[in-house]
C-alpha angles and dihedrals in degrees: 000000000000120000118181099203122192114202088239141348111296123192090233098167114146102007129131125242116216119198122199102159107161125273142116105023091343088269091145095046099048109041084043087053096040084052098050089051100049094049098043088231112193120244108244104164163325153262110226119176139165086238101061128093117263104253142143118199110207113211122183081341097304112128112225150172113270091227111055145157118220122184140204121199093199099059086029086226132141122198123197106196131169130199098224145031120294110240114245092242097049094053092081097052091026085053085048095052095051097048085045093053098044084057087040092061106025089256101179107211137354108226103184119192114210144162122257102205117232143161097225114026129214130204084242121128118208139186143203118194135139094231115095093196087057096043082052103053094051095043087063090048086058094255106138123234117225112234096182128001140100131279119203141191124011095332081061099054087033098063092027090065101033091077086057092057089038082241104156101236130184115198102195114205124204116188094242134185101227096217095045122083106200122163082212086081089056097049090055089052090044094047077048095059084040093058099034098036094041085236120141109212113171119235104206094101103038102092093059104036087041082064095058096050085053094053087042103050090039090052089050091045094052087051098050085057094046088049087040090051091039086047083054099040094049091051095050084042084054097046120212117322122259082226093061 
């Protein structure tokens, strides 16, 4: 059971909903945190599920849901972002449930940041989308369009199912080494939105706050896998249950 939830009802009609879960070098999380950041975004809501760990992220002492949207009337953007890995059987409703939400509230385009892995990475940008006004145009910025490749996780099912709903979706790719977290890889998705979106989000900042996303989400990680090992260990410790 997945329930995105907003704190009350927003006019979000024509926005654009940016995603940057985690995945291949972090790009997503943390070009989707700096923004938020840099923006000041407003926090309007949040992602709950029964298959997510059961975690709380503290920031500046508030207690919130690892999973959360965040929304910023200026730059009319919404951005969905989550502090630890997806599970593998959550990426196909949780998919759903996002697609459902953007035709719920008018949301006028997905752009979705991910990692290309690589073993030698290059400063190129990329991008995968069913619209041939949108791979022009990046195409005339100097963002590559990708002719034949795979694409994997949410981004995947995302753009996969957008052309079923006729939602106009941009999947950004940025060569990444897998076992490297740079916040260079984050600068070249965010010069990317600047180019494609017409926004105009200032860099000067990113390496340092793009650190402490890193430290943050890798922390959290390390302590879904603990809660994840205790959860095991307790049930093995129970036994089965006489109500089995």
């Amino acid at each position: 059971m997945i329930n995105i939830k907003l704190f009350k009802d927003y006019g979000l009609k024509g926005y654009t909903l940016l995603e940057g879960f985690p995945g291949a070098g972090l790009v997503g999380s943390m070009a989707c945190s700096y923004i938020i950041e840099k923006f000041g975004m407003d926090y309007i809501g949040y992602i709950e599920s029964d298959f997510f760990p059961p975690i709380s992220t503290i920031h500046n002492g508030v207690p919130m849901f690892p999973a959360r949207i965040y929304k910023d009337d200026g730059a009319k953007m919404i951005i969905i972002i989550a502090e630890f890995t997806i599970p593998s059987n959550v990426i196909y409703p949780l998919s759903s449930e996002i697609l459902a939400f953007v035709r719920k509230y008018g949301i006028s385009r997905i752009v979705s940041i991910s990692g290309m892995p690589s073993v030698k990475p290059t400063p190129a940008l990329y991008i995968s989308s069913p619209d041939p006004a949108i791979i022009k145009k990046a195409s005339s910025v100097g963002i590559k369009p990708i002719a034949e490749g795979v694409i994997a996780g949410i981004s995947a099912i995302l753009i996969t199912n957008a052309v079923q709903y006729r939602i106009p979706m941009v999947n950004l790719l940025v060569e990444v080494n897998p076992q490297v977290l740079d916040p260079k890889y984050a600068e070249i998705a965010i010069g990317g939105l600047n180019k494609l979106l017409n926004t105009n989000i200032d860099l000067k900042d990113l390496e340092e706050e793009a650190k402490e996303v890193e430290a943050r989400i890798k922390s959290l990680m390390k302590k879904v896998k603990e809660t994840h090992t205790a959860t095991e260990n307790a049930a093995e410790a129970t036994g089965p249950s006489m109500y089995a």
